[in-house]
Each structure stands twice: as structure tokens, then as C-alpha cells.
C-alpha positions in Angstrom: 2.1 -9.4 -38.5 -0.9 -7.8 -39.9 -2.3 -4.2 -38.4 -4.9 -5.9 -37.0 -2.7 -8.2 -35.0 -0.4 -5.2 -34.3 -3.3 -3.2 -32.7 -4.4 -5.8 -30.5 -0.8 -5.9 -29.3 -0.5 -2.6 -28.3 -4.0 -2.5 -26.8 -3.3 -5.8 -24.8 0.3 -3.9 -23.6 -1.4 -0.9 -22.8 -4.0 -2.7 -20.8 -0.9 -4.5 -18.9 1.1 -1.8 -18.7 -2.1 0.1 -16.4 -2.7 -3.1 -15.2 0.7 -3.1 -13.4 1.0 0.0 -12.5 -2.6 -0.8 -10.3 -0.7 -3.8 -8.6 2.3 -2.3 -7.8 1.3 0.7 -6.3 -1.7 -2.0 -4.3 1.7 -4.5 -3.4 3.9 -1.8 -2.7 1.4 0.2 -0.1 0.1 -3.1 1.9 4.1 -4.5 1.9 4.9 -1.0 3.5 2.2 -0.6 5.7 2.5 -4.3 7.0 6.2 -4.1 7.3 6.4 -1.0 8.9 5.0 -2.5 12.0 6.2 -6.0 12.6 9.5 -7.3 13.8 12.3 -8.1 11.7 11.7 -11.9 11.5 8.4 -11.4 10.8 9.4 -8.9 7.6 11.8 -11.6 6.7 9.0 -13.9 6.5 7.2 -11.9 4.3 10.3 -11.1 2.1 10.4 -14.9 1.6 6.6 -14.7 1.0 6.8 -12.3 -1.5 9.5 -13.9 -3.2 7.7 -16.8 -3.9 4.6 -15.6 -5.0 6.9 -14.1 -7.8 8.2 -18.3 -8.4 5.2 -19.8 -8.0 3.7 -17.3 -11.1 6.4 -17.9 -13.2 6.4 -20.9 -12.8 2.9 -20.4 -14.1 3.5 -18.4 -16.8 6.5 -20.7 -18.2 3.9 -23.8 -17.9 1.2 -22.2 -20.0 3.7 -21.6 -23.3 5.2 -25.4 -22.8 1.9 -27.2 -22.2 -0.3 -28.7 -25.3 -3.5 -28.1 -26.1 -4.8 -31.9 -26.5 -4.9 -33.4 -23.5 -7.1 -30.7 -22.7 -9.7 -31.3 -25.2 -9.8 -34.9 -24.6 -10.9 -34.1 -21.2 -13.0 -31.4 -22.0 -14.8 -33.6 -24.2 -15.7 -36.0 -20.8 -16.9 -33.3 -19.2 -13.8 -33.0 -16.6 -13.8 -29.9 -14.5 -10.9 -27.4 -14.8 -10.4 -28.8 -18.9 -12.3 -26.0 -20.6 -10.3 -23.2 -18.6 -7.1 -25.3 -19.5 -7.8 -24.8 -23.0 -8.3 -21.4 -23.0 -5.2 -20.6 -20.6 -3.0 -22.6 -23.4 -4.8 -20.9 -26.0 -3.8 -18.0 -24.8 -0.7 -18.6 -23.3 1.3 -15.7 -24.5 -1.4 -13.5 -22.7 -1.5 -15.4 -19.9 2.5 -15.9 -19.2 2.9 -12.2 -19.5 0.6 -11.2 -16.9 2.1 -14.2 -14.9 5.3 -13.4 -15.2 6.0 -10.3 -15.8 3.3 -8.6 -14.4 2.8 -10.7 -10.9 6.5 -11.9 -11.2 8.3 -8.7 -11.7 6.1 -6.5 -9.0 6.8 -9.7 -6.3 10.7 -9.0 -7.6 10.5 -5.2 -6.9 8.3 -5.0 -4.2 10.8 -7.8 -2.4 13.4 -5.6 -2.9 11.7 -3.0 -1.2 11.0 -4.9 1.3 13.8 -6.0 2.0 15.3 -2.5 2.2 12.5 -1.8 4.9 14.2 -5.1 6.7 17.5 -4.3 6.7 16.3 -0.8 8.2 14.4 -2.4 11.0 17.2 -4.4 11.7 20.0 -2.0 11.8 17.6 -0.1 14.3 17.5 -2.8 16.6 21.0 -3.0 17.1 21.8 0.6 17.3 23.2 0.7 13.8 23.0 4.2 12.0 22.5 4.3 8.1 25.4 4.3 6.1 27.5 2.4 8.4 29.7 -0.5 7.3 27.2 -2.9 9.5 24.2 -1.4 7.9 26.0 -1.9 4.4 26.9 -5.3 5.1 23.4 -6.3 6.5 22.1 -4.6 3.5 24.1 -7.2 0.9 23.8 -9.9 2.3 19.9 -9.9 2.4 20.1 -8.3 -0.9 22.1 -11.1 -2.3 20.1 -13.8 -0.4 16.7 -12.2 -1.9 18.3 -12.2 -5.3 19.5 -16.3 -5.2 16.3 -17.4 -3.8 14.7 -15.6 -6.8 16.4 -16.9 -9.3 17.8 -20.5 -7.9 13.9 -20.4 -7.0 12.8 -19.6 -10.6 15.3 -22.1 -12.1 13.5 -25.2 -10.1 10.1 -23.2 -11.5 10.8 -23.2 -14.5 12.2 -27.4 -14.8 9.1 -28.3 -12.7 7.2 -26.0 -15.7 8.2 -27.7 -18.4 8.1 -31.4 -17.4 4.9 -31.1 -15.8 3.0 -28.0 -17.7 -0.2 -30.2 -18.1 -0.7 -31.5 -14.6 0.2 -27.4 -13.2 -2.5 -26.0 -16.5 -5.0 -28.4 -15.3 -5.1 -27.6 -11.6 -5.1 -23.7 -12.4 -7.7 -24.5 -14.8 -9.6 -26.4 -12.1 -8.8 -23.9 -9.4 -10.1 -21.1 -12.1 -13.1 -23.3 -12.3 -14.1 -23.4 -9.0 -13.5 -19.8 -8.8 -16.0 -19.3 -12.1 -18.5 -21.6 -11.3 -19.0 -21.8 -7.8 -17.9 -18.5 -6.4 -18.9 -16.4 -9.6 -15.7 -14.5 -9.9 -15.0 -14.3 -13.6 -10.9 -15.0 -13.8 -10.9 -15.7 -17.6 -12.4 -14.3 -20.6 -13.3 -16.5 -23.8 -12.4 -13.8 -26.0 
């Protein structure tokens, strides 16, 4: 790796790293302040939510390093909507599978744990349960330990569905990101 290469690097991590710390202090503020006023059901819900927002963009992320590049062009060449984007999301795939998943991915992983502590709270108050107690504890594992399987059994599935269909999954991002540039004038990717 050239010094070049290696300051581009570092500048890209710092950028992600600031990046981040933006999100999950934006994810970890709105999950609090929603959670903190709903029932427990309806914080379930968005513990589920949250956890697959954090699938869905690794599942991304994974699908941008395994697709190819070609099918892209070919498109790109007949004018298909979404191709262009494609290319540049493969093109930069390293880039764009580390923001995916482990910027998005890790914060929906933290911020569902939170959130799930918040849930476990609620519900031990609405059975009378103080902290600490064995109920509480219990509670406290078992949505713990649900959050955790449906994460990763959640990312396994992600990642097969990735891999064996990364150019159908970079396409419609690319299209999606498309209609986002083009229509609605919200710049998503850069060329550079």
C-alpha cells in the first residue's frame, strides 16, 4: 500500500468514524425518546424493527463486495436506470459495505440492545417487578438472547441471499439511488 493509498484510508476512517458517532447519538436519542413513551409491545415492535434495519444493511454491504461489475456495464451501456449507480456502488464496494455494515449495522446492533434494556424495564414495571429481581433478570435474558438470535440467524439468511443474488439486490439499490438522484435531487453517491 502506497502513502497515498494509506492516507485516503485513514481519511475515509476518520470520516466514518465522525460519521457514526452522528448516527448513533441521532438512533440512540429518537429510540429513547420513542420508547420511553409507548407500551411494551409496541417497544418490542421496534426492537424487531431496529434489528432488521441492521440485516437488511448487511445484507447490503455483503452484496456490494460479492457482486461483479459487468452486468452492470452492459446495462449501463442501454441506458437502464439504476446501472450507472450499480457500478459505482461495486466500484466501491469496500466503502460502501463498511458504512453498510458496520456503520448502519453495528449502531442498529447497539442501539437494539438498548432498546431492548428500555423493554425489559417497561415490562418489569408493568408487573410490579423491581430491578434486580430474579424476574427482572430472567425477562432481561431472554429478550437479550432473542435480540441476539434474530440478529445473527437474521444476518446468516442475509448474508446467503447476498451472495447468490448480489446483482439483482446492487441493481435495485442502484435504481432506488437513482430515483433518489435524479428525481428527488438528494445526492446519495459521489463519483469520486
Amino acid at each position: 500500500m502506497n502513502k497515498k493509498q494509506l492516507q485516503k484510508s485513514i481519511k475515509f476512517s476518520l470520516s466514518i468514524a465522525v460519521i457514526t458517532f452522528v448516527l448513533a447519538a441521532i438512533f440512540s436519542v429518537v429510540s429513547s425518546s420513542i420508547l420511553s413513551g409507548v407500551m411494551s409491545v409496541v417497544g418490542l415492535l421496534i426492537v424487531l424493527f431496529i434489528v432488521l434495519i441492521g440485516v437488511f444493511f448487511d445484507m447490503l454491504g455483503i452484496a456490494a463486495a460479492a457482486a461483479d461489475e459487468a452486468p452492470f456495464h452492459a446495462m449501463a451501456a442501454e441506458k437502464v436506470s439504476g446501472a450507472k449507480h450499480a457500478v459505482l456502488i461495486v466500484r466501491n464496494a469496500d466503502r460502501f459495505a463498511s458504512f453498510c455494515n458496520d456503520v448502519i449495522g453495528d449502531i442498529s446492533g447497539i442501539i437494539s440492545g438498548t432498546a431492548s434494556a428500555v423493554v425489559v424495564l417497561q415490562i418489569a414495571n408493568v408487573f410490579g417487578y423491581e430491578e434486580g429481581t430474579s424476574i427482572q433478570i430472567t425477562i432481561s435474558v431472554i429478550l437479550t438472547s432473542l435480540v441476539a438470535a434474530l440478529t445473527v440467524g437474521g444476518k446468516a439468511l442475509g448474508k446467503y441471499f447476498a451472495i447468490n443474488s448480489s446483482t439483482q439486490i446492487i441493481f435495485l439499490v442502484g435504481k432506488i439511488i437513482a430515483f433518489l438522484e435524479e428525481r428527488l435531487k438528494i445526492k446519495v453517491l459521489s463519483k469520486s
